[in-house]
MARMAR-483127 format. One line per 3 residues: number of its first residue (from 1); their letters; for each residue y, x, z of C-alpha. Coordinates in nm, 2 decimals. Each point is the difference from the previous one (the first is absolute). Layout:
NUM = A = Y/X/Z  ...
//
This chain:
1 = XXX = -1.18/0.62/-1.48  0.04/-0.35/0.10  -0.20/-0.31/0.08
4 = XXX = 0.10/-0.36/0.12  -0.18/-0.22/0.18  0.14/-0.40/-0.07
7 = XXX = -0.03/-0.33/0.22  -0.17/0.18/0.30  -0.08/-0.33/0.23
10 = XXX = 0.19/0.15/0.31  0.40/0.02/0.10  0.18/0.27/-0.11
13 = XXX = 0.16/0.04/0.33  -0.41/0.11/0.17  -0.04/0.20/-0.34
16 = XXX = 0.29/0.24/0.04  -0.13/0.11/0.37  -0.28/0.16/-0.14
19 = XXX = 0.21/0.13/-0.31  0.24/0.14/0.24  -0.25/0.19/0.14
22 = XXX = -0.15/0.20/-0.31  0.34/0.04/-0.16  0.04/0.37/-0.12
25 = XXX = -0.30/0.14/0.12  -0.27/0.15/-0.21  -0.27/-0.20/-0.15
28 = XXX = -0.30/0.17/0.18  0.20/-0.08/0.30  0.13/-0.35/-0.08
31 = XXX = -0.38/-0.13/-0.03  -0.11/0.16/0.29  0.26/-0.19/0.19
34 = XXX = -0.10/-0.31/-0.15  -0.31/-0.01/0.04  0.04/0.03/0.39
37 = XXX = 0.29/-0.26/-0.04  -0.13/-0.32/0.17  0.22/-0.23/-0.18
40 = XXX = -0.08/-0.25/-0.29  0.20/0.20/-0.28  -0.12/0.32/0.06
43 = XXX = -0.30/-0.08/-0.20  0.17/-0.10/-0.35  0.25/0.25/0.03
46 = XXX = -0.24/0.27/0.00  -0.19/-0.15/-0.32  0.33/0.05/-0.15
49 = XXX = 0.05/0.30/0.11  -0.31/0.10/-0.12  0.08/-0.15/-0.34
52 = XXX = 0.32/0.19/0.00  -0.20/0.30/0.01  -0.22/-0.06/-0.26
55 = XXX = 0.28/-0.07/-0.20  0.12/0.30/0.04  -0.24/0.22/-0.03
58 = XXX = -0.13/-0.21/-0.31  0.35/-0.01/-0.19  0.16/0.29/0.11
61 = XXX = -0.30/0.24/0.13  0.16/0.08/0.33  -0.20/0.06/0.29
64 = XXX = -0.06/-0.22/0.29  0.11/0.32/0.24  0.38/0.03/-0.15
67 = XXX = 0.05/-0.35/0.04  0.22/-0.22/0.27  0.12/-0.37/0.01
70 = XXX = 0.41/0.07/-0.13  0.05/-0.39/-0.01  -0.18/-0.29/0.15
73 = XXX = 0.20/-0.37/-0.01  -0.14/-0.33/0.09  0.23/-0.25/-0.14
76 = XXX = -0.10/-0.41/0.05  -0.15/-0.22/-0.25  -0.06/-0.35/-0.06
79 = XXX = 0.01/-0.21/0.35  -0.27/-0.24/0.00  0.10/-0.34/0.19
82 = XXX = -0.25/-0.21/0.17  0.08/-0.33/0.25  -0.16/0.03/0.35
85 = XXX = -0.02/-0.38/0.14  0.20/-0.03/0.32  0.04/-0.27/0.25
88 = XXX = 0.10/-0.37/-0.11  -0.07/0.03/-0.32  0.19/0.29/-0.08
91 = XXX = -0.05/0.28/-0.20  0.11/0.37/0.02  0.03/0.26/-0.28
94 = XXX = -0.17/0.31/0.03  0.07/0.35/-0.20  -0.28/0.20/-0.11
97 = XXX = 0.17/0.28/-0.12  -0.15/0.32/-0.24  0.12/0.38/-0.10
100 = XXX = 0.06/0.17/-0.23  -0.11/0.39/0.05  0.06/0.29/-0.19
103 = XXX = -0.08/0.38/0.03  0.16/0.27/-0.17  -0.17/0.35/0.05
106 = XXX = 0.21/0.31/-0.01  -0.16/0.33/-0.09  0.06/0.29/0.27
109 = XXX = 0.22/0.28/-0.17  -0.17/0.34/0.12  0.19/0.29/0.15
112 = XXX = 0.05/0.31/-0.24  0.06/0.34/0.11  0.40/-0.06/-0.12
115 = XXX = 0.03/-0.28/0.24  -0.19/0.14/0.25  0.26/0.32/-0.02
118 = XXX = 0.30/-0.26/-0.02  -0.16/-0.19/0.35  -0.01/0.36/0.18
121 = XXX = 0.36/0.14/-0.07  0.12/-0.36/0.07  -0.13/0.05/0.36
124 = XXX = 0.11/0.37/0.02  0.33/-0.13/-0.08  0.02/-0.25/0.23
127 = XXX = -0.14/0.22/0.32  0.31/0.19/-0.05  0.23/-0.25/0.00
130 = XXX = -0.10/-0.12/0.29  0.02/0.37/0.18  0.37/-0.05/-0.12
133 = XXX = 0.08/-0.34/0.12  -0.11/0.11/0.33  0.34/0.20/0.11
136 = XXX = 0.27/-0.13/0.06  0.30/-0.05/-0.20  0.29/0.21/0.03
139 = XXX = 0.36/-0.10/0.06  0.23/0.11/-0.30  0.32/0.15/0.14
142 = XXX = 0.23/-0.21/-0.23  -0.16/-0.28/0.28  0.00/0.21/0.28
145 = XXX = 0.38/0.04/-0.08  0.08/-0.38/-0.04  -0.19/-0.05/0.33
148 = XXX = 0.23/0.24/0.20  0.31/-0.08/-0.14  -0.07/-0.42/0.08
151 = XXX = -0.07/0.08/0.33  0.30/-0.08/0.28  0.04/0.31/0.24
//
């Protein structure tokens, strides 16, 4: 459940602001975000997004609903150099760079009635551990002996 999206005209470093922000989140919700995003990526992202989708639902036949976004990386790709003429005949070089952007989709596991029993006696247990931290310790009176005896009179 994987798709790739190669030689995206735009540096990686403005990319992975709006990967950052859909990172781990559900699909349905990861494309609503982006399409309120007002940045440049946001756009191509969600087309491969999208495309992830389809690819999983067309190779593996899992629904859109149990999906999320486990992985998202935007690594650089070829820098394209260009001169920009400066003063006195001079000329500067200029770095158009491009990404690299891959999406991995994770499917959601769903709670069984085992784990649901394992989540509620892990809280139980913990509630009265706490109700047993609250007290205070007691002085042992192997300690309570050394303390009397090191004491000057």
């Amino acid at each position: 459940m994987k798709a790739i999206l190669k030689q995206y005209r735009q540096s990686p470093r403005k990319v992975r602001l709006v990967a950052d922000r859909v990172r781990g989140k559900g699909v349905e919700q990861a494309i609503a975000e982006l399409d309120f995003l007002g940045k440049r990526a946001a756009l191509p992202i969600k087309k491969l997004l999208q495309s992830a989708v389809v690819n999983a639902s067309n190779n593996f036949g899992i629904h859109k609903e149990r999906l999320f976004v486990s992985q998202i990386k935007v690594d650089e790709g070829k820098t394209l150099k260009r001169y920009r003429p400066r003063a006195r005949g001079r000329a500067s070089l200029i770095h158009k760079r491009t990404s690299h952007i891959s999406i991995e989709l994770g499917e959601q596991a769903s709670k069984t009635p085992a784990k649901a029993a394992q989540a509620a006696e892990a809280t139980s247990s913990r509630s009265s551990k706490e109700s047993v931290k609250g007290k205070p310790a007691r002085m042992s009176a192997q300690t309570s002996a050394k303390k009397a005896t090191g004491k000057k009179a």
